[in-house]
N, C-alpha and C positions, 0 to 999 in steps of 0.2 A: 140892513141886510144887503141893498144892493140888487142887482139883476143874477137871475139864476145861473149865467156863464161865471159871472164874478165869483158867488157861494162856492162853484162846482171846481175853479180856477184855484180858489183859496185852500180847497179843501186837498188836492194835489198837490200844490206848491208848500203846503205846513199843515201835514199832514198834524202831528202830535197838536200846531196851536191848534187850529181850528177846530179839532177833537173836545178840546181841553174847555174851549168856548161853549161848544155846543153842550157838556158836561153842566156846565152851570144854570143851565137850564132845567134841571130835575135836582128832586131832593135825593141828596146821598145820607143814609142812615150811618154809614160811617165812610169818611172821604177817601179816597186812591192817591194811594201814593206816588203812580206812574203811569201815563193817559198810556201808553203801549210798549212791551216788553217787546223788542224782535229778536232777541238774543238766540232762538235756536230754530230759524228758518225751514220750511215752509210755516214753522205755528207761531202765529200770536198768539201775545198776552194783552187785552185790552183795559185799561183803570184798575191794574193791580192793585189789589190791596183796600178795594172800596165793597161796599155791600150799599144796593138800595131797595126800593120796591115797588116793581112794576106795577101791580094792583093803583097803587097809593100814586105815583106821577103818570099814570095813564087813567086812572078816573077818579078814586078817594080826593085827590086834592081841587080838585074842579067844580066839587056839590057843596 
């Protein structure tokens, strides 16, 4: 990972990789299509197209 300037650097400089990395670290119940939709500014769209579950990658999968 690096020093937290580097994470924080990476995470502005590639936006969408770095998303997409960080992505891979939780289970997706079905995967996204597209780590971010900016198509109609002010609103994102963040891992269109994916469905997962908070429950399940924030404590279910850890016991």
């Amino acid at each position: 990972m690096g020093t937290y300037r580097e994470f924080h650097r990476r995470s502005l400089e590639d936006r969408e990789g770095f998303w997409a990395e960080q992505a891979e670290l939780i289970h997706w119940r079905r995967p996204y299509q597209q780590v971010l939709d900016y198509s109609r500014p002010p609103f994102a769209r963040w891992f269109v197209g994916g469905q997962t579950n908070l429950c399940h990658n924030a404590l279910d999968r850890h016991l």
